[in-house]
Backbone as JSON, one array per atom type, in Angstrom:
{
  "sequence": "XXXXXXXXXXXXXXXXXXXXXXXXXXXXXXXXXXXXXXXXXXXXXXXXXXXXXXXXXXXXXXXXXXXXXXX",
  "N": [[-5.28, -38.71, 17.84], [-4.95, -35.04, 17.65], [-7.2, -32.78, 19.07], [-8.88, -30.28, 17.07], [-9.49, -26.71, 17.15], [-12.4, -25.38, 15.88], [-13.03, -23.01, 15.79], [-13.02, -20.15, 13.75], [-10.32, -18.07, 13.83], [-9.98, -14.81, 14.39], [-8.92, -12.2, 12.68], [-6.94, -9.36, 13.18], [-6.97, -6.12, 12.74], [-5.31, -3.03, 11.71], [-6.46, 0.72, 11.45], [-5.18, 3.29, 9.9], [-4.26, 6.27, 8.08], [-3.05, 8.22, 5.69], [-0.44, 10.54, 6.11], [0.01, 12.51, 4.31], [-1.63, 12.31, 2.0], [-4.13, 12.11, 3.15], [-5.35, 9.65, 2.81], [-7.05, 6.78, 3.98], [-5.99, 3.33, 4.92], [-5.56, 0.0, 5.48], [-4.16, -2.14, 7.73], [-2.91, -5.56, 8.92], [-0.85, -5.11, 11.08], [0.46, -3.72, 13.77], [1.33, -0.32, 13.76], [4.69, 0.87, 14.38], [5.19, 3.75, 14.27], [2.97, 5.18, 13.65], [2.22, 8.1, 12.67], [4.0, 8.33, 10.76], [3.51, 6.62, 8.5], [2.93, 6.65, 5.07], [1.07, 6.52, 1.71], [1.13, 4.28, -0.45], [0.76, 5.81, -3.14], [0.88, 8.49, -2.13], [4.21, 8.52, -1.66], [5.46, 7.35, -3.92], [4.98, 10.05, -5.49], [6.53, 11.34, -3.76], [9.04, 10.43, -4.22], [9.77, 10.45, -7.43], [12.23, 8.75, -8.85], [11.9, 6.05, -7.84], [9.83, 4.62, -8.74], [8.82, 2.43, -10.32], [6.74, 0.31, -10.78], [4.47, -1.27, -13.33], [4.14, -0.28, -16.48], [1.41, -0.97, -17.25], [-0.04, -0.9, -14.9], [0.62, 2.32, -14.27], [-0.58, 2.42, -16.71], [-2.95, 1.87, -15.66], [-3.93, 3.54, -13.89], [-4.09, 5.83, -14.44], [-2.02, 7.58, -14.98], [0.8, 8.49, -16.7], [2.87, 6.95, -18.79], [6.37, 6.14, -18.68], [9.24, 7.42, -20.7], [11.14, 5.24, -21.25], [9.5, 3.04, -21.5], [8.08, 3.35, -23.42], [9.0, 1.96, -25.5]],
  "CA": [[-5.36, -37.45, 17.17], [-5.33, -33.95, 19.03], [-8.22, -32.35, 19.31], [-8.61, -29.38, 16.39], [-10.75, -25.87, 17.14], [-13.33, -25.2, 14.75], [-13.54, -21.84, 15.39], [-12.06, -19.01, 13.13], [-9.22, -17.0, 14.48], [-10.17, -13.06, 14.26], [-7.81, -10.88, 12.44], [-6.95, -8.05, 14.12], [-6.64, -5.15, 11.44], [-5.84, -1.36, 12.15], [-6.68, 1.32, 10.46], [-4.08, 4.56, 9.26], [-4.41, 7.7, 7.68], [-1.68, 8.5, 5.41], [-0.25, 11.99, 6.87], [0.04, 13.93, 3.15], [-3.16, 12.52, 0.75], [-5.58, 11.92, 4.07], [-5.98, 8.73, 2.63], [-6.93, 5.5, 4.67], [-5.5, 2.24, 4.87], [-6.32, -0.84, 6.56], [-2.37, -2.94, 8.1], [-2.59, -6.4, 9.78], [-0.03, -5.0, 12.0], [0.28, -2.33, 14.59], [2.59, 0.08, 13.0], [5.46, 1.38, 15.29], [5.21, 4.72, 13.82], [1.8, 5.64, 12.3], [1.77, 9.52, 12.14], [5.29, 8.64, 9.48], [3.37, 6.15, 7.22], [2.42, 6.99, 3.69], [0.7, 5.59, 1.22], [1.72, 4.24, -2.12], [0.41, 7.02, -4.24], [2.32, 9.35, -2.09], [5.6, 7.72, -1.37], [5.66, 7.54, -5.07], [5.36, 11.5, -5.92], [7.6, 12.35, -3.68], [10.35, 9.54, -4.77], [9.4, 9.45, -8.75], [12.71, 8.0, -9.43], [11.79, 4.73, -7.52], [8.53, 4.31, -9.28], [9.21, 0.68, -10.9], [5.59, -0.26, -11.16], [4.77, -1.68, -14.86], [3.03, 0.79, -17.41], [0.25, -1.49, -17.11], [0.23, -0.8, -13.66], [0.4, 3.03, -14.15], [-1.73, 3.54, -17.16], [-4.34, 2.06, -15.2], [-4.08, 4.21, -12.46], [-3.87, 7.46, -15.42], [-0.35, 7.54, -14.77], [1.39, 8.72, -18.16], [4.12, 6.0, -18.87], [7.97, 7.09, -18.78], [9.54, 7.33, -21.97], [11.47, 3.8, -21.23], [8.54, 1.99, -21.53], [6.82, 3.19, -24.51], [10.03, 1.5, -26.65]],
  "C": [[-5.67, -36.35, 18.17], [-6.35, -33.51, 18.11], [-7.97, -30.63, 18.43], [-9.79, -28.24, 17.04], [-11.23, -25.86, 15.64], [-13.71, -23.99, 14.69], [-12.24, -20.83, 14.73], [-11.21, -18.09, 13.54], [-9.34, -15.95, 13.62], [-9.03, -12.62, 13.92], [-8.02, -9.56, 12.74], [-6.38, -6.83, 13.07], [-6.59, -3.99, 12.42], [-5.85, -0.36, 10.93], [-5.9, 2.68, 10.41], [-4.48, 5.69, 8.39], [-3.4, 7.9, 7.06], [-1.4, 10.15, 5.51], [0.03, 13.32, 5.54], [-1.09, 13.54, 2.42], [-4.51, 12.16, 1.73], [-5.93, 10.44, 3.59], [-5.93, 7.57, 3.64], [-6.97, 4.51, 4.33], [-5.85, 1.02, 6.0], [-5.02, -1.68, 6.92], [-3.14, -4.48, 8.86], [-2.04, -6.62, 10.98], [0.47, -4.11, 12.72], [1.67, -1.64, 14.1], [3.5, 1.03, 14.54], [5.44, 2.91, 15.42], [4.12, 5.44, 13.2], [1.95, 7.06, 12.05], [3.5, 9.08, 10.64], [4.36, 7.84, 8.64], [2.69, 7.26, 6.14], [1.8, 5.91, 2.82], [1.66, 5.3, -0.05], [1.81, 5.25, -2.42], [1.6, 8.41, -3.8], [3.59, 8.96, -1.49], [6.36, 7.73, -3.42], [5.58, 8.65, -5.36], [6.06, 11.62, -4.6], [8.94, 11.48, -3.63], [9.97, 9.09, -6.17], [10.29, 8.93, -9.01], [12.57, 6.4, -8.81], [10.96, 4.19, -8.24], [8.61, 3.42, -10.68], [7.9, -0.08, -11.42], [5.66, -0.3, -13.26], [4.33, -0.14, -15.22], [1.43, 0.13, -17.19], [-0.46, -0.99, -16.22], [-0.52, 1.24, -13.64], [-1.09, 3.8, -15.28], [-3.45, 3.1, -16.23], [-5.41, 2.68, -14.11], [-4.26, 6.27, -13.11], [-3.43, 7.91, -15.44], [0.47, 7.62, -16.06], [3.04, 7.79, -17.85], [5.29, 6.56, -18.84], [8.3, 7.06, -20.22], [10.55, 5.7, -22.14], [10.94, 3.12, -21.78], [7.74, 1.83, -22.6], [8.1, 2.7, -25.83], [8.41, 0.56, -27.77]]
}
């Protein structure tokens, strides 16, 4: 049998700023580009027609449902 470590391999996190709501984020992975990311919240207002999340999703965020959804 080979020989296993026992010690925990450190994740290496960084941390982001999203460049329109100031908000910060924490990635796994060094982003190529950070001053372009966004976050959710805004990636979503300024593309509402992508915004696919459930109703569940939005009312719990105080997100008024589409009219689709309230069938």
């Amino acid at each position: 049998m080979g020989f296993r470590s026992r010690r925990k391999r450190e994740k290496i996190t960084h941390n982001y700023t999203c460049s329109l709501t100031n908000e910060e984020f924490v990635t796994t992975e060094k982003a190529p580009n950070p001053k372009e990311l966004l976050s959710v919240k805004a990636f979503y207002d300024m593309n509402p027609e992508m915004d696919d999340r459930p109703a569940i999703v939005k009312k719990k965020m105080g997100l008024p449902a589409s009219n689709e959804e309230k069938h």
